[in-house]
N, C-alpha and C positions, 0 to 999 in steps of 0.2 A: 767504881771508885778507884781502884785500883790501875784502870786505863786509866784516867782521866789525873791521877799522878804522876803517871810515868809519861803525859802530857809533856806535863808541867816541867818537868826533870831535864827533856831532851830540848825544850825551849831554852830552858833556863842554860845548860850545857853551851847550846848554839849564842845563843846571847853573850856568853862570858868565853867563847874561844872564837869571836867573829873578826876577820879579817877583809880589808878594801883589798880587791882584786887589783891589777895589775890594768884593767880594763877602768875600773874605776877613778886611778889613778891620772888617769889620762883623761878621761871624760871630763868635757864640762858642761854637762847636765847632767852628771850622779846625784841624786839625793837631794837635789836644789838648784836653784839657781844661783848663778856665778857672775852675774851683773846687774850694777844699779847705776844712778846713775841720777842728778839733778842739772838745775843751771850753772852753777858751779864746779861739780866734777864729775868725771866718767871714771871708775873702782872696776877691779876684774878681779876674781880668786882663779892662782891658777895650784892646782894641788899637783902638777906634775914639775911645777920650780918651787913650788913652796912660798910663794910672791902671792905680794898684792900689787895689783897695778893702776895708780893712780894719775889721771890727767888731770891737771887746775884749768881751768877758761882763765883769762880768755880763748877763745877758739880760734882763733885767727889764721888759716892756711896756710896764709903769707910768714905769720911769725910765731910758730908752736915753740912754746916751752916744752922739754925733755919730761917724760914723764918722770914720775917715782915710783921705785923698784924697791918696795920694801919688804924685808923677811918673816916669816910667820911666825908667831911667837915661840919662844922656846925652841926655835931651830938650832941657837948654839949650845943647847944642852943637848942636845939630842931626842929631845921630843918629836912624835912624832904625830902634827894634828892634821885632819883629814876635815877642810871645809863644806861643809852641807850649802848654805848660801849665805851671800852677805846684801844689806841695804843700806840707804842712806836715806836719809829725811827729806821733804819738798822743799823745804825754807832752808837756805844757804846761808852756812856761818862762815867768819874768817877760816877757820879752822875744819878739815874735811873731817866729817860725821861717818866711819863707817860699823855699822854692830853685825856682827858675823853669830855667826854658830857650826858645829861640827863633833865632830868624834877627837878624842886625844887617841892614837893607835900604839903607844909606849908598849911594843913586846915584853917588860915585865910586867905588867899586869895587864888585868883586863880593859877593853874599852868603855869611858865615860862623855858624858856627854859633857859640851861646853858651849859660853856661848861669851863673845869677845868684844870690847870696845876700842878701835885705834881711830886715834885723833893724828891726824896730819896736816900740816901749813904748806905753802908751797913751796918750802925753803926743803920739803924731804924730812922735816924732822917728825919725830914719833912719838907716841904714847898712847901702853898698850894696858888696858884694863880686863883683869881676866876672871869667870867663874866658872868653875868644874862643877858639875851634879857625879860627886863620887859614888853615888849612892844610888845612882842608873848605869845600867848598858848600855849595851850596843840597842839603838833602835832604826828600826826601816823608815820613822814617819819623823820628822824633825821640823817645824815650819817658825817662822818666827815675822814678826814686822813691827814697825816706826811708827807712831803718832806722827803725821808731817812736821810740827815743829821743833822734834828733836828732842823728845823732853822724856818717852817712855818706850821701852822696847818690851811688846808682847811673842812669848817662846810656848807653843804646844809641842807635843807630841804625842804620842799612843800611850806613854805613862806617865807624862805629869805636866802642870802649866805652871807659869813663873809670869810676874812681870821684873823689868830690870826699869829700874830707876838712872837713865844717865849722866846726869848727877852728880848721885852719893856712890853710883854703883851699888846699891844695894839690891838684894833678890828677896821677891816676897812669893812663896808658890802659892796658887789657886786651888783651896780646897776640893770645889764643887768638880773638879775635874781630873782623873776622864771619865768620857761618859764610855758607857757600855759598847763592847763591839766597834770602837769609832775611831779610822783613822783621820789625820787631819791630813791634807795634799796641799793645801796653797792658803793661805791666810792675807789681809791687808784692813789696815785700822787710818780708820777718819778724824780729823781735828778734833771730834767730837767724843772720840773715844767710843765708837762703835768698830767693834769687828766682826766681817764678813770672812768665815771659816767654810771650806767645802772639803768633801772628803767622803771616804765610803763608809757604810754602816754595813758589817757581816749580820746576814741574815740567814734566813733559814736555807738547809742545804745548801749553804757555804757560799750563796748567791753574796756579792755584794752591791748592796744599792746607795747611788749618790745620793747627799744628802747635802744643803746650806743649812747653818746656823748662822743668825743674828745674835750678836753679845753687846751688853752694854758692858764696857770694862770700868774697874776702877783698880786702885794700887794693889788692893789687895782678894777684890774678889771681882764676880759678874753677875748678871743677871742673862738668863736666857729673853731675847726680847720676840723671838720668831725663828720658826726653822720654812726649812723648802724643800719639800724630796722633793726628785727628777724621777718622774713616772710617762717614760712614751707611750704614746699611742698605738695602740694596740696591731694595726698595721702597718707600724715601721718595723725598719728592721732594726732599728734601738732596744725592740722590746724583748729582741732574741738574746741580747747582749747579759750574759751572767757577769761576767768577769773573776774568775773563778781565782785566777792569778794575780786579786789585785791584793792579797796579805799581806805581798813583800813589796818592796821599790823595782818599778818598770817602769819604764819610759810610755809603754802604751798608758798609763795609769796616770800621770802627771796631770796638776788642774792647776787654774790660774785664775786671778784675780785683782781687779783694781778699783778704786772707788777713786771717784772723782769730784773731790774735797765740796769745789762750791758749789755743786749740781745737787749732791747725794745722789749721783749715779753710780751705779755698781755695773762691771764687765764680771762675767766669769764664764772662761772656757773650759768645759770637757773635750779632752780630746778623744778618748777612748769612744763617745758618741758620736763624736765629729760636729760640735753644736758649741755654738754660744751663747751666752743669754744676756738682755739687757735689764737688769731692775733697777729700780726706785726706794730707797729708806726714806722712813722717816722716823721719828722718835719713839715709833711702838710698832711699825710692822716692816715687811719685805715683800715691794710688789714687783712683779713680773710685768717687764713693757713690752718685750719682744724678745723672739730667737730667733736665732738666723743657723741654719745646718748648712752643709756643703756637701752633699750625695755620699752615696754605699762607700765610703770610705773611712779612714781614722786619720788624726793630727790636726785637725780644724781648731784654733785658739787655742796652742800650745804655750803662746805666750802672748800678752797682750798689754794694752797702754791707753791713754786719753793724749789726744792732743787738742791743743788749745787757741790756733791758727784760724784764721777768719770767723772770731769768733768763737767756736768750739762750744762745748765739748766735741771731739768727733772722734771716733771707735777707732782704734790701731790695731790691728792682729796680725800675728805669723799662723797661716794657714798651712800649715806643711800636709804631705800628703803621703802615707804608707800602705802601701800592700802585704798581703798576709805571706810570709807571717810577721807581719810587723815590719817590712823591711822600707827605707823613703828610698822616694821617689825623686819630690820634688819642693821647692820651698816657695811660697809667694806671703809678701805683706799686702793687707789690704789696710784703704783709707774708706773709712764710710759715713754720710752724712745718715740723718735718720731714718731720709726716705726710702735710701736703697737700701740700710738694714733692714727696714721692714719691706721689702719686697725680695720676691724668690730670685729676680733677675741677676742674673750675672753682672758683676761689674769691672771696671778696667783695674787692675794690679797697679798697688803704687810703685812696688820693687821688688824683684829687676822687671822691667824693662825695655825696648829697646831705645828708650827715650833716658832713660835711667836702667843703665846697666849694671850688672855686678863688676865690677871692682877686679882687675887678673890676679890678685892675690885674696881673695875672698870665696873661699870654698863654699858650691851651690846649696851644701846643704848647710841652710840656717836652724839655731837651734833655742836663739833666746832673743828676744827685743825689749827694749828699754827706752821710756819715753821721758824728757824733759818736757818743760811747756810747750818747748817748740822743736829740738831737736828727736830725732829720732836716734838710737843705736841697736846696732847689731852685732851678734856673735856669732860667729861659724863652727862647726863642730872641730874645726883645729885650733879653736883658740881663740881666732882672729878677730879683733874688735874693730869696727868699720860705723863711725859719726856722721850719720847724714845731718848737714846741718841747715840751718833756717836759712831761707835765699832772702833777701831785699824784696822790696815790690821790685814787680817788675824784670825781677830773674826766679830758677828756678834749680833745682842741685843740678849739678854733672857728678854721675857717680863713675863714669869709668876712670877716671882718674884720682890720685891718694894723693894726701899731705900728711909728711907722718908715716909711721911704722904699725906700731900696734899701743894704742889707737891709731888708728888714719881717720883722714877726716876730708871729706867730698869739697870740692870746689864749689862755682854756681855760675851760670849764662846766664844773658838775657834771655826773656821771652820771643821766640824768633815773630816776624811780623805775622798779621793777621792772628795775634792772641794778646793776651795781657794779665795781669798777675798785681791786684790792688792791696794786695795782705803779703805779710810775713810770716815764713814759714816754708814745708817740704814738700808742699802738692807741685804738680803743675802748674801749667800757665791755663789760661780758658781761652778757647775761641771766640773770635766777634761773632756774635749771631746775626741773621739776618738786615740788612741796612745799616750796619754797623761796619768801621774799619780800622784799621792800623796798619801805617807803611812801617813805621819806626819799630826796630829792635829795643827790646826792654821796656814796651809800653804798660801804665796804668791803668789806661781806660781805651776803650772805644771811638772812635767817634762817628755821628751819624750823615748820612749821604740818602739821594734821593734813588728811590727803588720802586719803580712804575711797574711791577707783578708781571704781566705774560710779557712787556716789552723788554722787559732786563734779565738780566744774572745778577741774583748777588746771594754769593754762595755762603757756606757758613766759612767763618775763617777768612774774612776777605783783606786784601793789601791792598787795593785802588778801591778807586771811587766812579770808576770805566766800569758801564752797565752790560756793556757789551751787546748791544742792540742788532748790530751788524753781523754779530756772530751766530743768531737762532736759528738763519735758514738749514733748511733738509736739503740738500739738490739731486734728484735722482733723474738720469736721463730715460728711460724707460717710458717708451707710450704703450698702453696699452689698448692692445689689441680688440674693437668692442665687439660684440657680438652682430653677425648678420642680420640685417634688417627682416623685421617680419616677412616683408613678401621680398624675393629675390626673383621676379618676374617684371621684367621692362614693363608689360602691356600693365598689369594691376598698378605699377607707380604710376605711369601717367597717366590713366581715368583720375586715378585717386588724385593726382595734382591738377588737374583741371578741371576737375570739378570741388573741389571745394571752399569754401568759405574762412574757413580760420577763426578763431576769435582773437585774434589782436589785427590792431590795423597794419600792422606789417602785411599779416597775412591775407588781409582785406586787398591791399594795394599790390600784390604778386598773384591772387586769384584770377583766373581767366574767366570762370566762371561770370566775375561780378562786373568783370567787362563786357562780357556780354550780354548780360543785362542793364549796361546802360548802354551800349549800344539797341538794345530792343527798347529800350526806353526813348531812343532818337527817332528811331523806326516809328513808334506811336506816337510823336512829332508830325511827324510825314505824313502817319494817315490823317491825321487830327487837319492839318495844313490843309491835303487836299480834299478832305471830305467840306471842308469851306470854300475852296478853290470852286466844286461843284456847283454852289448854289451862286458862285457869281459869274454870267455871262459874258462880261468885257474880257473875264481870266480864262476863259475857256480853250484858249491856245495855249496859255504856258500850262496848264492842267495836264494838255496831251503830249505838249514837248517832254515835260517831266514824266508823266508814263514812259516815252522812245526813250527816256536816257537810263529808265529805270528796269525797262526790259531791255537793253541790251548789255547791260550787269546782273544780270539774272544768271547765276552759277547751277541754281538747283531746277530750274524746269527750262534752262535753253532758253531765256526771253518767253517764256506762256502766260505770263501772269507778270504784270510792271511790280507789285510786291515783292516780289522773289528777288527782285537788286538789291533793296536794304537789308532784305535777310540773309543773301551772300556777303553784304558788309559783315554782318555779325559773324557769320559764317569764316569770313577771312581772321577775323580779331580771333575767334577762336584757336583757329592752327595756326596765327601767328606766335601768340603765346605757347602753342605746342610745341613748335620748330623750334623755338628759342631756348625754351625747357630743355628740350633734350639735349642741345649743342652744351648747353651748358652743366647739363649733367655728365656727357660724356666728358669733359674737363674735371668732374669731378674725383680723379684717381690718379694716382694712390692716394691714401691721406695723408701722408707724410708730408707731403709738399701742396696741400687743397689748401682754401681761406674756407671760411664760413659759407651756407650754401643759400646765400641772400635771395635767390630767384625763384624760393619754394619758400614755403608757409614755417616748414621745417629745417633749420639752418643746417642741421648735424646729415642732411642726407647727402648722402656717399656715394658714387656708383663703384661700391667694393662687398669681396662676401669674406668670410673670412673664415678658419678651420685654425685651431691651434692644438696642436698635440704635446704630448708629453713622454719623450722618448729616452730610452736607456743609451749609452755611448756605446753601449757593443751591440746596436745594432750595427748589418753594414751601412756603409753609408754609398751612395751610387758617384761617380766622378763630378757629377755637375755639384755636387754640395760639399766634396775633401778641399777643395781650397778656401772656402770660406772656415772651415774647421782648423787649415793650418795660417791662416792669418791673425784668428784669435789666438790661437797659442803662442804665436809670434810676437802679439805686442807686450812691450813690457811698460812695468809701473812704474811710478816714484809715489811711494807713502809718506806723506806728510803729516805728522802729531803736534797739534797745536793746545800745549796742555798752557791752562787758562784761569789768571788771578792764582799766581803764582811766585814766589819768589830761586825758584830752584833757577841757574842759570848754565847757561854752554858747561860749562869746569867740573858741574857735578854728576851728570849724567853719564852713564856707559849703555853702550847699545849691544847686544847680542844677536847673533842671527844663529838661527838653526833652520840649515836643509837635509830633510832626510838623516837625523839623530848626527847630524854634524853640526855641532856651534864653534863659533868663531864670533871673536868682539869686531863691529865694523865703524866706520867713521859716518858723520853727515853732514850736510850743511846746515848750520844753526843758528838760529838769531833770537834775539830776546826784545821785546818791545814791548811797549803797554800790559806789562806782567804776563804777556804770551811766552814763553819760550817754544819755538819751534824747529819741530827736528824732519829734515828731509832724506830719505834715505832711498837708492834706487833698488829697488827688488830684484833679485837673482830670480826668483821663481815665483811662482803660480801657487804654490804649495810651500808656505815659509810661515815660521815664528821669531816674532822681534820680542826679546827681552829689555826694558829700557830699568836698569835701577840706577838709582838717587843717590848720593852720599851723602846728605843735609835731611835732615829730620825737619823738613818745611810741607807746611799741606799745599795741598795741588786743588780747585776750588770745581776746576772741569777739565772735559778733552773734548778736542773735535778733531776728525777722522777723516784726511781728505787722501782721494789717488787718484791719480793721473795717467793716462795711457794715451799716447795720439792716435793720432788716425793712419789707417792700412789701409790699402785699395791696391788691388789686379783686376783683369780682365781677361777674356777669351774670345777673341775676334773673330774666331770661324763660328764660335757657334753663338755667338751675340751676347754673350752672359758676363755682367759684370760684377764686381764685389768689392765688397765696401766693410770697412769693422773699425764706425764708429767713435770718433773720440770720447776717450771715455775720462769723464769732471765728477766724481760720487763726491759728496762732502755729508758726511753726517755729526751731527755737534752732540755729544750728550753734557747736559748741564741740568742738574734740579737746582731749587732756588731753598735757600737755609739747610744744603747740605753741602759737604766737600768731599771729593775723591775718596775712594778706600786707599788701602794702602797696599794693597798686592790683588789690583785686578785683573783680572785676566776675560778678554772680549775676543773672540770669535766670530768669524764671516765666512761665507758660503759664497762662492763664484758662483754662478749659474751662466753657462750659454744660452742667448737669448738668439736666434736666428731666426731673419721674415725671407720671407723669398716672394717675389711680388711679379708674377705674371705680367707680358707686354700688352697693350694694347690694344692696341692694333697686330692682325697676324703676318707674321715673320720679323717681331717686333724684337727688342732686348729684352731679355728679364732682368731682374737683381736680386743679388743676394747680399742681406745688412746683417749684420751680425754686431753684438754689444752685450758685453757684462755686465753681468747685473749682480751687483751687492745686497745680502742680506746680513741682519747682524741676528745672533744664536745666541745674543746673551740678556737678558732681562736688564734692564739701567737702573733700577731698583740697587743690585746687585754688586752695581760699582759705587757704590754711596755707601756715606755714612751719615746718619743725625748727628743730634745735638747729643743724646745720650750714648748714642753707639763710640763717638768720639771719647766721650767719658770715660766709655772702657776700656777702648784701645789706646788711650793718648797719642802722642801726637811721634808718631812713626817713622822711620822709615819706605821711601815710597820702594815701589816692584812694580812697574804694568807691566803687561804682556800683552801682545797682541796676534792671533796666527789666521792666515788666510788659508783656504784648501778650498781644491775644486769639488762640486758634486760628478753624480754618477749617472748624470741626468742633463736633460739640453730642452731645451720649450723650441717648437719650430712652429714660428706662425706662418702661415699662408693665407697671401691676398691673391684678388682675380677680379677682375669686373664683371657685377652684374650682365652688363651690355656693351656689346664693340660697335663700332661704329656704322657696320653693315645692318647689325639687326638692330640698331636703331632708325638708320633709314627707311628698312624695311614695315617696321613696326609704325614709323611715321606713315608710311604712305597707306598703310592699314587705318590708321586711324582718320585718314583723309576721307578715305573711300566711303568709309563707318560715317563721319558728321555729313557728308555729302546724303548717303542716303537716310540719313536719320531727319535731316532736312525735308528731304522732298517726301519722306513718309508724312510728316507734319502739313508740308502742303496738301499732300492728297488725302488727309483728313481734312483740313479747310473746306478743300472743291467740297467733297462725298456728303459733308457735315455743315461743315460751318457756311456755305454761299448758299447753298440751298435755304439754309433756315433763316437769315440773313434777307433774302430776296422775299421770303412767305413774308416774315414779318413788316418789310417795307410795304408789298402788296396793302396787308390789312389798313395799314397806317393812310396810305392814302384814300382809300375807299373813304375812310371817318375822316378826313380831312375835310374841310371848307373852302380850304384855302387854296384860288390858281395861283399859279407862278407866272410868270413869262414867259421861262424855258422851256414849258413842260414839254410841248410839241420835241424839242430837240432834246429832251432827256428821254424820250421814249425812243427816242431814234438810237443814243446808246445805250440803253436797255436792252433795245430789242438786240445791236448787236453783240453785247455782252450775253447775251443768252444765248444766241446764235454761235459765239465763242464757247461758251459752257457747254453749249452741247455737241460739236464738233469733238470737244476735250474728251467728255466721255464718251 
């Protein structure tokens, strides 16, 4: 008991001898907020002049009225009052509405609370309505706020509530409060006379836990209508958060709050969680619709707003960001519709920047935001008030530059082409999306053009209505080298090609095989002819002139047998189509310079083998391959960037070159046409980075990537080797279709030496050696894009590319050679002469051994059952008998 008075004693002491620091003094976020602000005027407390600072609208850039600088009351008695915060009503009267609250700090006596009404016209003139609570100290928790139409001011604190009538001025305090343990941190009351109070409840072991109340107010008392503790989840790291030092006033401790009259939407931010939340009232409870946190840090909805711009409602926040202990970092506002509140994803910052920048007289770190329907304001931790204001359709702010002092107040552009902007208000502009466009600056709308999917471009953010069809080609010059045909054996291709059939008629029609079978099909003509020829007598002489003519074309038995000429025809057809083969396949090399191999079944056959290695540059290399090595090093580039649906032109572009951690800005030849802007620049080195940035904050829709190098050639005339390095054409275009350019890409290539060396001939023949770079790209195209939402985020920027080329450590060396020279294929031919020659008369000498024999028994029997004389018979025994008489001679 006796602790727990001397509590009370050393509270009570502290309260009646408490004193604003020197730091406080100067702050303008001690104890409250020091900016409000409506359609009609933008109000500032500053307690280091002792002023209120008032702007009247109109807003006009071009034509600002001066503000008013007016004195805090009782400054010329020598009062001395220390403002907590002030506000103004939604609904704008003639006359500025502003109701303050604060500390009276009069060195002879102790401090009391107050809380104040000044009426101002735009003429600067005054009137000030004042009430002291004599009968309070000094407190830490002070919060107060408006009815929007100006008609009642609600005042808590940690010991007592009040409503003010503005009015009569008259004060009526609220019984029913305070409640136990409960500080109040931010307050805001609805047309309807609901207020939304947050604040901490001291709990057990000194923990303080956030806590809303819903209050129905009236003149003279309230009704509790619903509360809301904030209870995190058990694995954040919210739920470690005591807040042990939230007793007194800290800035880590500060909570905010707005309710958004015709929604019944409620904001309210914790910053000490780093969270914000979105609820719903209605005339008996307090629902939760969503949170939105922003990671392991603190300052998230420090202060926040509704704006009312395309429609709206839509969430305003200063996200500021502190590290421990407590000290900032960094300051961003954000704009959010409901989709992205309720998702985790990151979204683009409405302010700063680089699209909307800070301001050069507006210090980074922001500390308080203040929303009209449509304008935005800002405060800096020095003071400085900065009016982002509503653009027209069709434009959108410029904040680096000010109209005005303190306030200042942002200019506004149009919307640069390829976007548009159909509302009023402080977002950006939108991009055309897909088949959509705009050449014109300050557009409303879109409009639509025709976009045929793989054969177009059409990016997001597009300025033409040029699909660019002509622009999709790849062109890489690189053949590649195939692999060695399965058999690399002269003798195995040609069986294989003369004897086969093919299944298409190409192949039918180049088979020598099936020539040969219709030549054997002539053949059984002939026998067919003379075995009728036989049975007519008158025909008997041309029967035997055609045997003489037919054995003395007899290739395969020397004239033994008159058969044996038409099967030398066949015979001929055969290795005529061999010889022709082969002449023609020996034409077939290199492939470099072959057509199609139309004379075979198989068009792609080659007479080439091929071996391709992959070799490191420190190996040696032998004399016959160092001049092809210093030819490619020799030749130089021109890189040419053809960035695409575009409005950036020659004037805005700077080019950088860095060789070897030396940069230097370099010039190019440039041309703009069909929204291409193209930049040609001749390459010093092999090994170089081009920096191209932008001074126009316009999207870029694609690039395409083209270099040029001519053609090298030397020679070596004693030893017959010649060399060649290829002109080199790359173009590679990267474009997706409903994206545009990032804004600081950076793409990477990889040289690669490519060298063939291709064996002569014929021996004692030339060889060559081709050498050509070959381009690869090392960056993902993914990578250099953005969507529709990724845009969202980042607005619409200033551009960076980058582009650096460098050589590998590495060289591909293919090697061709011919199957077969000309030697062994003659040789091989006359092999295969020899081979159908005897393969022939093996066939015969199966006939004789087999086939005449069995042939002659069968004819026997046939006649024996016969009936029937002939004529001839007499003179057909006579060549019987000497065809037998020849049969047997043979064997």
């Amino acid at each position: 008991m006796l602790l727990q008075q001397l509590l009370v004693l050393i509270l009570t002491q502290f309260v009646l001898s408490y004193k604003f620091t020197e730091d406080n003094w100067n702050s303008f976020d001690a104890y409250g907020v020091k900016l409000a602000t409506n359609d009609g005027v933008v109000a500032q407390a500053r307690n280091n002049d002792a002023q209120f600072i008032l702007q009247f609208a109109p807003f006009n850039p071009s034509n600002l009225s001066s503000p008013c600088q007016i004195d805090y009351p009782g400054l010329a008695t020598g009062d001395m009052n220390f403002i907590y915060s002030i506000d103004v009503p939604k609904v704008v009267s003639y006359d500025a509405s502003v109701v303050f609250i604060g500390e009276n700090t009069d060195n002879s006596s102790s401090p009391y609370p107050f809380i104040g009404h000044l009426l101002v016209n735009s003429s600067c003139e005054t009137t000030y309505n004042m009430y002291y609570f004599t009968s309070f100290g000094h407190d830490e928790f002070f919060v107060h706020s408006i009815d929007p139409s100006g008609q009642i001011a609600y005042g808590f604190s940690s010991q007592f509530a009040f409503s003010y009538d503005l009015q009569t001025h008259s004060i009526n305090y609220l019984a029913q409060w305070p409640f136990a343990n409960f500080t109040p941190h931010a307050v805001d009351v609805s047309s309807s006379y609901v207020a939304i109070i947050a604040g901490f409840i001291n709990g057990t072991q000194n923990i303080y836990e956030p806590i809303i109340y819903m209050l129905q107010m009236n003149i003279n008392f309230f009704t509790i209508v619903d509360t809301w503790p904030y209870i995190p989840s058990n694995d954040s790291w919210q739920a470690t958060t005591t807040n042990r030092d939230a007793g007194s006033f800290t800035r880590k401790h500060v909570m905010s709050v707005s309710i958004h009259d015709n929604t019944s939407a409620v904001l309210i931010g914790m910053p000490s969680f780093n969270i914000v939340f979105w609820f719903s009232i209605t005339t008996t409870n307090l629902t939760l619709l969503a949170a939105r946190a922003n990671g392991y840090q603190r300052g998230y909805g420090q202060s926040l707003g509704w704006s009312d711009e395309d429609g709206g409602p839509y969430p305003v926040l200063l996200g500021n960001a502190y590290s421990f202990p407590y000290q900032w970092s960094s300051s961003t506002i954000y704009w959010f519709y409901w989709d992205q509140f309720i998702s985790d994803n990151p979204i683009m910052p409405m302010f700063p920047t680089v699209q909307c920048p800070l301001w050069v007289d507006l210090d980074q770190h922001l500390i308080t935001i203040a929303m009209s329907t449509l304008n935005l304001v800002v405060l800096d931790s020095t003071g400085q008030v900065y009016v982002m204001l509503q653009a027209p359709e069709g434009y959108y702010p410029t904040t680096s530059v000010a109209m005005g002092i303190n306030p200042a107040f942002s200019d506004f552009v149009s919307c640069p082409g390829g976007t548009y902007k159909y509302w009023i208000g402080v977002y950006i502009c939108y991009p055309c999306t897909m088949g959509t466009m705009t050449l014109e600056e300050g557009s409303t709308e879109c409009s639509l053009y025709n976009c045929n999917g793989d054969n177009s471009f059409c990016p997001l953010g597009s300025v033409t209505n040029d699909t660019y069809s002509d622009m999709l080609t790849f062109v890489s010059q690189e053949l590649s080298y195939p692999k060695s045909p399965e058999s690399t054996i002269f003798d195995d291709i040609l069986i294989q090609n003369m004897f086969t059939f093919g299944s298409t008629s190409h192949c039918l029609l180049v088979s020598p095989i099936f020539w040969v079978m219709v030549m054997t099909g002539f053949i059984m003509l002939i026998l067919l002819a003379m075995g009728i020829l036989k049975f007519s007598k008158q025909h008997a002489d041309t029967r035997v002139l055609i045997k003489h003519i037919f054995r003395h074309a007899d290739l395969i038995n020397e004239g033994e047998l008159w058969i044996g000429g038409p099967a030398s025809l066949a015979l001929m057809v055969l290795l005529i189509f061999a010889y022709t083969f082969s002449q023609s396949y020996l034409n077939q090399y290199p492939i470099e310079t072959t057509s199609p191999s139309t004379f075979a079944c198989d068009e792609t056959l080659r007479n080439a083998k091929f071996e391709t290695n992959l070799q490191s540059l420190s190996t040696p290399r032998n004399e016959e391959e160092e001049p092809i090595f210093d030819l490619l090093d020799e030749q130089q580039f021109t890189l040419t960037m053809d960035f695409i649906n575009t409005q950036q032109t020659c004037d805005t572009v700077q080019i950088t070159q860095t060789i070897h951690a030396y940069s230097k800005v370099i010039s190019s030849n440039c041309s703009y046409n069909r929204s291409i802007l193209s930049l040609s620049t001749v390459l010093q080195s092999h090994t170089i980075s081009l920096n191209y940035v932008f001074d126009d904050a316009k999207s870029i829709g694609g690039f395409r990537v083209r270099i040029y190098g001519q053609q090298l050639e030397t020679s070596n005339s004693s030893s017959k080797i010649y060399y060649l390095v290829r002109e080199l054409n790359f173009i590679q275009p990267f474009l997706m279709n409903n994206q545009t350019m990032a804004y600081d890409p950076n793409i990477e290539f990889q040289l690669i030496r490519v060298i063939n060396e291709t064996d002569s001939l014929y021996d004692g023949g030339a060889s060559y050696y081709n050498g050509l770079w070959s381009l690869i790209s090392l960056t993902s195209t993914s990578d250099l894009f953005l969507t529709y939402d990724d845009y969202m985020y980042y607005g619409l920027l200033k551009t960076s590319f980058s582009i650096s080329i460098s050589e590998t450590t590495y060289y591909i060396k293919n090697q061709q050679e011919p199957i077969a020279k000309q030697a062994e294929i003659i040789f091989h031919n006359l092999l295969f002469t020899i081979v159908c020659l005897e393969l022939f008369g093996l066939i015969f000498i199966v006939i004789k051994l087999v086939g005449l024999p069995l042939a002659n028994r069968i004819r026997r029997i046939m006649e024996k059952r016969s009936n029937i004389i002939h004529p001839e018979h007499s003179s057909d025994k006579l060549y019987q008998s000497t065809d037998t008489s020849e049969y047997s001679t043979t064997v």
